[in-house]
DRENDO-1510 file (C-alpha; in Angstrom, 1 decimal, always signed):
<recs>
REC; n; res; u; v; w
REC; 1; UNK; -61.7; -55.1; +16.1 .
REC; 2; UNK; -63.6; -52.6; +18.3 .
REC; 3; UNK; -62.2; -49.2; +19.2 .
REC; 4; UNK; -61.0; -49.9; +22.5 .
REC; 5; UNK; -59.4; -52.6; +21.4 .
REC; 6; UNK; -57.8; -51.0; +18.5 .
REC; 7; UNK; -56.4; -48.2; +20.8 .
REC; 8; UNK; -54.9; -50.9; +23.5 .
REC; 9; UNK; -53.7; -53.3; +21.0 .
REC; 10; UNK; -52.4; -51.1; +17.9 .
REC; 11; UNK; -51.8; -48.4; +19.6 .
REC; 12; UNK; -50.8; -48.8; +22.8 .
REC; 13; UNK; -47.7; -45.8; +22.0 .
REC; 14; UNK; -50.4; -43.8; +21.0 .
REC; 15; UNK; -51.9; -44.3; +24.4 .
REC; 16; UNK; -48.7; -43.5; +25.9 .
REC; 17; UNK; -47.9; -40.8; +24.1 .
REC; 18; UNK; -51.1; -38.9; +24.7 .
REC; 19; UNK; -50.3; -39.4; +28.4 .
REC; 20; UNK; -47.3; -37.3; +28.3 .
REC; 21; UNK; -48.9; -34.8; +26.5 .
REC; 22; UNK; -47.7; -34.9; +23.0 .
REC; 23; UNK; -49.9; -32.6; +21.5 .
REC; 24; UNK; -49.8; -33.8; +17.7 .
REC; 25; UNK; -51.1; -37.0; +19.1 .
REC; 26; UNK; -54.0; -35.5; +21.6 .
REC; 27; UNK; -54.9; -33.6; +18.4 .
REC; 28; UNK; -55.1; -36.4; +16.5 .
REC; 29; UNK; -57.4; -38.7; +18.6 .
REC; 30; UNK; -59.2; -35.0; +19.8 .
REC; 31; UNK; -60.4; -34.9; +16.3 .
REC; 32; UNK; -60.7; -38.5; +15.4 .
REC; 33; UNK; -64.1; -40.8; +16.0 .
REC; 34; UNK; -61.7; -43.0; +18.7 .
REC; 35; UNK; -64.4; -42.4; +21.9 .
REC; 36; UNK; -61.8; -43.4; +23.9 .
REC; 37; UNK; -58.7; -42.1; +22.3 .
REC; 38; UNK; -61.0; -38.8; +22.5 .
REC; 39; UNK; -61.1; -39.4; +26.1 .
REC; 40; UNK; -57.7; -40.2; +27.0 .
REC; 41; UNK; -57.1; -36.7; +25.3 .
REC; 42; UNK; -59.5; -34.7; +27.4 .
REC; 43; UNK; -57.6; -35.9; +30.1 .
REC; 44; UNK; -54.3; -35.3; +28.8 .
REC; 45; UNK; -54.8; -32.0; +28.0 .
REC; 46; UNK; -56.0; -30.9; +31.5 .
REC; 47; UNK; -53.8; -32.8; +33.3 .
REC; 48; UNK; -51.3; -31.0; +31.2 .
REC; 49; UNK; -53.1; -27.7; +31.1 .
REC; 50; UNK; -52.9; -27.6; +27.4 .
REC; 51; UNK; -54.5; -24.5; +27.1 .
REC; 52; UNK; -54.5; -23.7; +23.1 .
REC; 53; UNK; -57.7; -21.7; +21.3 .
REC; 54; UNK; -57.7; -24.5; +18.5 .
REC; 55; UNK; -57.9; -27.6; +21.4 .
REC; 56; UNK; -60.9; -25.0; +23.4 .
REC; 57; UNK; -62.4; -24.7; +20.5 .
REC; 58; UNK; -62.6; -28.8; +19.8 .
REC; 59; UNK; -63.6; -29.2; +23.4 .
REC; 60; UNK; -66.4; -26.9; +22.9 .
REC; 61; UNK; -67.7; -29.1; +19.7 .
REC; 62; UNK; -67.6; -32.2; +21.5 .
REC; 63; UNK; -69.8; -30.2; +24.3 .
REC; 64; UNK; -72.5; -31.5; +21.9 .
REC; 65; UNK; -71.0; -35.6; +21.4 .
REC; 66; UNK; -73.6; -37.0; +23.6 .
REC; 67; UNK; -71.6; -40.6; +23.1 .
REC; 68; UNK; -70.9; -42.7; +26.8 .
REC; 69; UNK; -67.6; -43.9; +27.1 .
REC; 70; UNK; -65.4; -44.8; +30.2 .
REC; 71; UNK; -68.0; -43.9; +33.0 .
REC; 72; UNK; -69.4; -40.6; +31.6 .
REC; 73; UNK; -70.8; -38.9; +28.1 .
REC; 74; UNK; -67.3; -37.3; +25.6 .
REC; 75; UNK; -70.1; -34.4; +26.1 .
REC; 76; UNK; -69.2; -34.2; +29.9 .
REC; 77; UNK; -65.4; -35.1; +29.8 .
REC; 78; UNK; -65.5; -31.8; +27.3 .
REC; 79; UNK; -67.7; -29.4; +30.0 .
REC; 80; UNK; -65.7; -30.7; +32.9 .
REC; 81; UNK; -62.2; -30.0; +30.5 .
REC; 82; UNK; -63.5; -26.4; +29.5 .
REC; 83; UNK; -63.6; -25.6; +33.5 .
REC; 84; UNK; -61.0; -27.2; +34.7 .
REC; 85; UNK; -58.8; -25.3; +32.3 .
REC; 86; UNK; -60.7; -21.9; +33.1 .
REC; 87; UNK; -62.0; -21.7; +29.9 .
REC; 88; UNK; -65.6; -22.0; +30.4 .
REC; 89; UNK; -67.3; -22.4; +33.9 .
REC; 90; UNK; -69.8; -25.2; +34.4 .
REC; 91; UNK; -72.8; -23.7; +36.1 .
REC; 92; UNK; -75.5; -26.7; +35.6 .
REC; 93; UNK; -76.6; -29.3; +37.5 .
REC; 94; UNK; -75.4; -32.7; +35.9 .
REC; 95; UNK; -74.2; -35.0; +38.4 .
REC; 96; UNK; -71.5; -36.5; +36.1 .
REC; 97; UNK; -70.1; -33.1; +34.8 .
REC; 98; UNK; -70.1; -32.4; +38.6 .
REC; 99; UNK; -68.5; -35.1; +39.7 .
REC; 100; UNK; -65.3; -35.3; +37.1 .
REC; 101; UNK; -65.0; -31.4; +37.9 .
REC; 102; UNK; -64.8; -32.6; +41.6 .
REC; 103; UNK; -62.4; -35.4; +40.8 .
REC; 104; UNK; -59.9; -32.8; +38.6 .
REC; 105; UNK; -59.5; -36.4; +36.2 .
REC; 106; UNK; -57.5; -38.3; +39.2 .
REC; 107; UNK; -58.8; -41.7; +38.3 .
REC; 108; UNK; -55.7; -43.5; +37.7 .
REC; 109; UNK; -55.0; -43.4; +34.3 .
REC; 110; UNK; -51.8; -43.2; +33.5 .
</recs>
């Protein structure tokens, strides 16, 4: 079974649960190799402002997961996370960084 499948299918709480913001379960997919449970907690976590030195610090790390998932690299969704929180301000040039910044993770998912 593939990952996204495994996270619709088995998990589909899981989902859910990171979408509300419970931070055991962002923590657990942050720091799991789920791509997209890693994205779904990204954009949890800002649209929550979860702003905790240990999640930062595991944002930073994945500044360097150069993996594509859901429209963008994990590597983006982490740089446009670390500014959109205040953490870290995004001063380059990549179009994709650029753009989630622009779209503050308002694509629907819910």
């Amino acid at each position: 079974m593939t990952k996204l499948k495994e996270l619709k299918n088995s998990s589909e709480s899981a989902k859910d649960a990171i979408m509300r913001g419970d931070i055991s379960v962002i923590e657990k997919y942050l720091n799991s190799d789920n791509n997209l449970g890693i994205i779904f907690s990204i954009v949890s976590i800002v649209k929550h402002e979860i702003n905790l030195d240990h999640i930062n610090n595991r944002l930073k790390e994945l500044k360097s997961k150069d993996e594509f998932e859901f429209c963008a690299n994990i590597s983006a969704y982490a740089c446009a996370a670390l500014d959109l929180l205040g953490v870290e301000k995004y001063v380059g040039n990549d179009k994709s960084i650029i753009q989630l910044i622009k779209s503050n993770f308002n694509f629907g998912i819910s």
